[in-house]
RODO-2510 file (C-alpha; in nm, 4 decimals, decimal comma):
residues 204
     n   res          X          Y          Z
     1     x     1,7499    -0,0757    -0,1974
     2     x     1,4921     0,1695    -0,2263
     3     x     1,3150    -0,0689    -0,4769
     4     x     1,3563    -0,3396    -0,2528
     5     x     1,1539    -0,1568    -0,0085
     6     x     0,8891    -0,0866    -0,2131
     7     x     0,8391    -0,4714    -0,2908
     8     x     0,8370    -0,6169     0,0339
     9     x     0,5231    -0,2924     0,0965
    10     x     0,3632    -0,4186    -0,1702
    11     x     0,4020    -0,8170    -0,0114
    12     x     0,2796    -0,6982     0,3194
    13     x    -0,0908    -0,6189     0,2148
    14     x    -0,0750    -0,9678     0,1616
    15     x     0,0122    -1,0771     0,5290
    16     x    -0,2915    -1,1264     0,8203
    17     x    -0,3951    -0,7606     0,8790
    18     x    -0,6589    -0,7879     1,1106
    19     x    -0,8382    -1,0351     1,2803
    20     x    -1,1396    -1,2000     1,1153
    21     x    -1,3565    -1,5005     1,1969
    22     x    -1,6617    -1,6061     1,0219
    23     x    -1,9483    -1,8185     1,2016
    24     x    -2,2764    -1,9191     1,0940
    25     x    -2,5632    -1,7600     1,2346
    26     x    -2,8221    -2,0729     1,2569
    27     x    -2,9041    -2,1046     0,8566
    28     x    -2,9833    -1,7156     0,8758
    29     x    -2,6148    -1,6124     0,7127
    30     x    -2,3280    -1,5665     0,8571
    31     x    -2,2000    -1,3227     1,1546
    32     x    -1,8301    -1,1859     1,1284
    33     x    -1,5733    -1,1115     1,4444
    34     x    -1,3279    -0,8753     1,4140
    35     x    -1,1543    -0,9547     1,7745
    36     x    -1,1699    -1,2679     1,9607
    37     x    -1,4216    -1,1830     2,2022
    38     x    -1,6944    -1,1175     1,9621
    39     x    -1,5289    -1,4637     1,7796
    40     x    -1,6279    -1,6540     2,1304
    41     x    -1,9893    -1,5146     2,1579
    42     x    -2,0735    -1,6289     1,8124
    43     x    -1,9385    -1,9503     1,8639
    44     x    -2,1620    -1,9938     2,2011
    45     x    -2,4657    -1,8684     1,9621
    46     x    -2,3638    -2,1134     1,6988
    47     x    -2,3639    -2,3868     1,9349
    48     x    -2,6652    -2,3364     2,1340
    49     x    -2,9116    -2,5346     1,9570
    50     x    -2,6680    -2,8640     1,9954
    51     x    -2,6337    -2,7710     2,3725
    52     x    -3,0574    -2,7817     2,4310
    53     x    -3,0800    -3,0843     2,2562
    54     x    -2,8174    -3,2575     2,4756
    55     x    -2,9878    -3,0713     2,8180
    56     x    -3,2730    -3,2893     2,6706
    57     x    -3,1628    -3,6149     2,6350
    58     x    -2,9975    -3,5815     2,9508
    59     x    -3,2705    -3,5018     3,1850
    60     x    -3,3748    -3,8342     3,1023
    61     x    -3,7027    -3,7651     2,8272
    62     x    -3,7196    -4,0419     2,6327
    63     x    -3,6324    -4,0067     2,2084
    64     x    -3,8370    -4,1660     1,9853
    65     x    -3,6136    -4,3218     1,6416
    66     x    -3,8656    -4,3343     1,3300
    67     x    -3,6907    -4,6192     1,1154
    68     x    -3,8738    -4,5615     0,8379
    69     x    -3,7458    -4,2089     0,8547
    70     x    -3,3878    -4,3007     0,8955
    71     x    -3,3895    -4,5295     0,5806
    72     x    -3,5122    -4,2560     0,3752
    73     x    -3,2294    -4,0366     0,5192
    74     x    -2,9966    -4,2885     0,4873
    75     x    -3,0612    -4,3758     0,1335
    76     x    -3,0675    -3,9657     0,0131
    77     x    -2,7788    -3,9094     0,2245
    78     x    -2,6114    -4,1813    -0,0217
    79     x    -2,7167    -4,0353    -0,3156
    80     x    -2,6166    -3,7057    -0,2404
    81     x    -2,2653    -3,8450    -0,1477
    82     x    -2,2513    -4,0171    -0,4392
    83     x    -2,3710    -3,6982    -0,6270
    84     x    -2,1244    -3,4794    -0,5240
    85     x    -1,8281    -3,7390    -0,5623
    86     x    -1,9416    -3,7473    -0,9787
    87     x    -1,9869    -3,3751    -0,9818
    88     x    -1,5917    -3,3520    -0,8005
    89     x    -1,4543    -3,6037    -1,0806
    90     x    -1,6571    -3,3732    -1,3442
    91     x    -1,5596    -3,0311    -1,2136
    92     x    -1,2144    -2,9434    -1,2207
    93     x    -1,1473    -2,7632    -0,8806
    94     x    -1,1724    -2,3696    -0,9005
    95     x    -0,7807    -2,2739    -0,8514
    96     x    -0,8820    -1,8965    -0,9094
    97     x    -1,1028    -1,8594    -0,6079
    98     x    -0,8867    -2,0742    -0,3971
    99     x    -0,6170    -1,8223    -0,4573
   100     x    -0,8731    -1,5245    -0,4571
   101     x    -0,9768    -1,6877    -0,0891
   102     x    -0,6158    -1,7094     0,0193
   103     x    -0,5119    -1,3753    -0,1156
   104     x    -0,8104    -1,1744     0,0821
   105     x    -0,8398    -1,4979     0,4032
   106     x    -0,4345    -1,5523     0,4381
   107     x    -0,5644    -1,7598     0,7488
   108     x    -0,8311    -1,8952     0,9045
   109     x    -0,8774    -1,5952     1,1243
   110     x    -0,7412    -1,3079     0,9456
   111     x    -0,7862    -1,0738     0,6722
   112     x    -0,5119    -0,9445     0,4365
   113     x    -0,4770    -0,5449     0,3854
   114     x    -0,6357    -0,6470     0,0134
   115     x    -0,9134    -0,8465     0,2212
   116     x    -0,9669    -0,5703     0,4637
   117     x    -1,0520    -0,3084     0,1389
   118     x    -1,3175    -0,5401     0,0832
   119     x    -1,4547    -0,6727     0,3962
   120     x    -1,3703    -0,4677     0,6781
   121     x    -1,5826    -0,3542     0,9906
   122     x    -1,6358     0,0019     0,8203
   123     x    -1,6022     0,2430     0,5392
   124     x    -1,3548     0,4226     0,7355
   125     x    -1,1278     0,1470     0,7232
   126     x    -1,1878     0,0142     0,3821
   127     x    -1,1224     0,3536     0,2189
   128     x    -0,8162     0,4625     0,4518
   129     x    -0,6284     0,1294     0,3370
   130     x    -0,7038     0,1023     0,0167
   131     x    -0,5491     0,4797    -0,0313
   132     x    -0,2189     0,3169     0,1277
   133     x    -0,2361     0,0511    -0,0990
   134     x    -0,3082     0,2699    -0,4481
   135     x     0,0035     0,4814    -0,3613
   136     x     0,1955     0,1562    -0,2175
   137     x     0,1381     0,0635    -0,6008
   138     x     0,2279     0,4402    -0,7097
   139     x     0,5935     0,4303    -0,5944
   140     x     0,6377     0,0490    -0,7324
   141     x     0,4877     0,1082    -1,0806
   142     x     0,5998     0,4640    -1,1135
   143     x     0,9209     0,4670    -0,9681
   144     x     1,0848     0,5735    -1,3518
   145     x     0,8746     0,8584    -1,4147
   146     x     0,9019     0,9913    -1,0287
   147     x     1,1779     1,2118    -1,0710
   148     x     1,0446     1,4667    -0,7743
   149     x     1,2114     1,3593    -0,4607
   150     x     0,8912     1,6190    -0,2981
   151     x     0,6671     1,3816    -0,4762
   152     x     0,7747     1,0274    -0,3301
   153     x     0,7838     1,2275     0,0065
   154     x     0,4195     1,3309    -0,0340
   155     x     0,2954     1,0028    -0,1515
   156     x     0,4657     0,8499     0,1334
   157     x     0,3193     1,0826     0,3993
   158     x     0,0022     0,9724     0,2426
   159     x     0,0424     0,6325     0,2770
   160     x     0,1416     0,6642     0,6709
   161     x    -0,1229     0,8751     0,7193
   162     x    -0,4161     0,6540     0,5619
   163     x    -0,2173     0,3612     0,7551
   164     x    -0,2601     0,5529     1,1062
   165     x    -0,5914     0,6252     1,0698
   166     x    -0,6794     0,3073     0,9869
   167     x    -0,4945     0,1856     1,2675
   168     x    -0,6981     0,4269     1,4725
   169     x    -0,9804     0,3402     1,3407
   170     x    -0,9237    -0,0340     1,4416
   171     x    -0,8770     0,0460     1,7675
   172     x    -1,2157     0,2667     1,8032
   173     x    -1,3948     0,0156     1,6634
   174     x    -1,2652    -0,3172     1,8972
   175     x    -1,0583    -0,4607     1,5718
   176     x    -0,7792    -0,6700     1,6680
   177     x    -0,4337    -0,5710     1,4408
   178     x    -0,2293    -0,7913     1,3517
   179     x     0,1430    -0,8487     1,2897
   180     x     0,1317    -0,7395     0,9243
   181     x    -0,0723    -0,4217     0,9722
   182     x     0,3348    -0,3173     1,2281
   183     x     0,5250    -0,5114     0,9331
   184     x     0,3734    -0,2124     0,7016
   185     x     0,4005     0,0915     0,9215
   186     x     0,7531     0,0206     1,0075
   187     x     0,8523    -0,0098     0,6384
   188     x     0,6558     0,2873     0,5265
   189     x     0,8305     0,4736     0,8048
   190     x     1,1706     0,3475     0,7381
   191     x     1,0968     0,4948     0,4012
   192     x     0,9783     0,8001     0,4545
   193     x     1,3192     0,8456     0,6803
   194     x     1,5563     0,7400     0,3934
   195     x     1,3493     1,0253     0,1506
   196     x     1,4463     1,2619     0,4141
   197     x     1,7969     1,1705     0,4649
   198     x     1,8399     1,2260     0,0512
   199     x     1,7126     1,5575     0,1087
   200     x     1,9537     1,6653     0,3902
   201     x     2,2759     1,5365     0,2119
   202     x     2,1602     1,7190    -0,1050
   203     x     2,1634     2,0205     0,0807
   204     x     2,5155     1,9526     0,2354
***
């Protein structure tokens, strides 16, 4: 059971952590949202250049069409398209990164507890959950040579503790959680509990 445990820990840094939505930021990069309502304001910032140019043809100015113009854009735009089809038939597509992607992006607005190692709001963060994932992997890999029940107690306080303080940490700095951030805690915790129940019918 125990081992069970340990497996479906490991499978949960793979779940949406926390939320995460990427925009781009007008051909300057890109801006990231860790909670919906900075996701909304980007979006309006995104979108404001479209929005002027409709105010504009709708206060009536007239919009001058140069057809010369929209040849020559016509006829690169064709053989870019037809470009990119021969380089698709040429390249076989990259399954590594779209599992890489999936792995750290599990959907369109989240990141995993892998992703959030890599690309969360702070250090803080980053460093607090990847210490719950090392020792997550500690008590799966090492389970045979971790003989010490005081051992797999310590190394799951650890991991609860990095886990809280990133959860803390999220909630100082306006990062929505998500349901597999809970999914973790309450395993961790459950546990934690079972270590400590082995200890107290040892000593019976």
């Amino acid at each position: 059971m125990k081992l069970t445990l340990r497996l479906f820990t490991i499978l949960c840094y793979f779940l949406p952590f926390t939320f995460f939505f990427v925009t781009c930021n007008k051909g300057m990069g890109f801006d990231y949202a860790y909670n919906q309502k900075e996701a909304d304001k980007n979006i309006l910032l995104e979108n404001e250049p479209s929005e002027s140019a409709s105010d504009t043809a709708q206060n009536g100015q007239p919009i001058l069409i140069d057809t010369a113009i929209v040849d020559t854009v016509t006829q690169n735009t064709l053989k870019g398209t037809a470009k990119i089809a021969a380089d698709t038939l040429q390249k076989p597509t990259d399954y590594v990164d779209i599992i890489s992607k999936k792995i750290m992006i599990p959907t369109d607005t989240s990141l995993s507890g892998i992703g959030a190692v890599f690309y969360f709001k702070n250090l803080t963060g980053q460093i607090t959950i990847a210490i719950s994932l090392l020792v997550s992997l500690i008590l799966l890999v090492a389970f045979k040579w971790l003989k010490s029940t005081n051992a797999k107690r310590y190394l799951l306080i650890t991991a609860v503790l990095s886990l809280t303080v990133f959860i803390i940490d999220s909630f100082i700095s306006s990062v929505t959680l998500l349901w597999g951030t809970w999914t973790l805690l309450v395993l961790l915790l459950f546990q934690l509990i079972l270590e400590f129940r082995g200890k107290m019918k040892v000593y019976r």
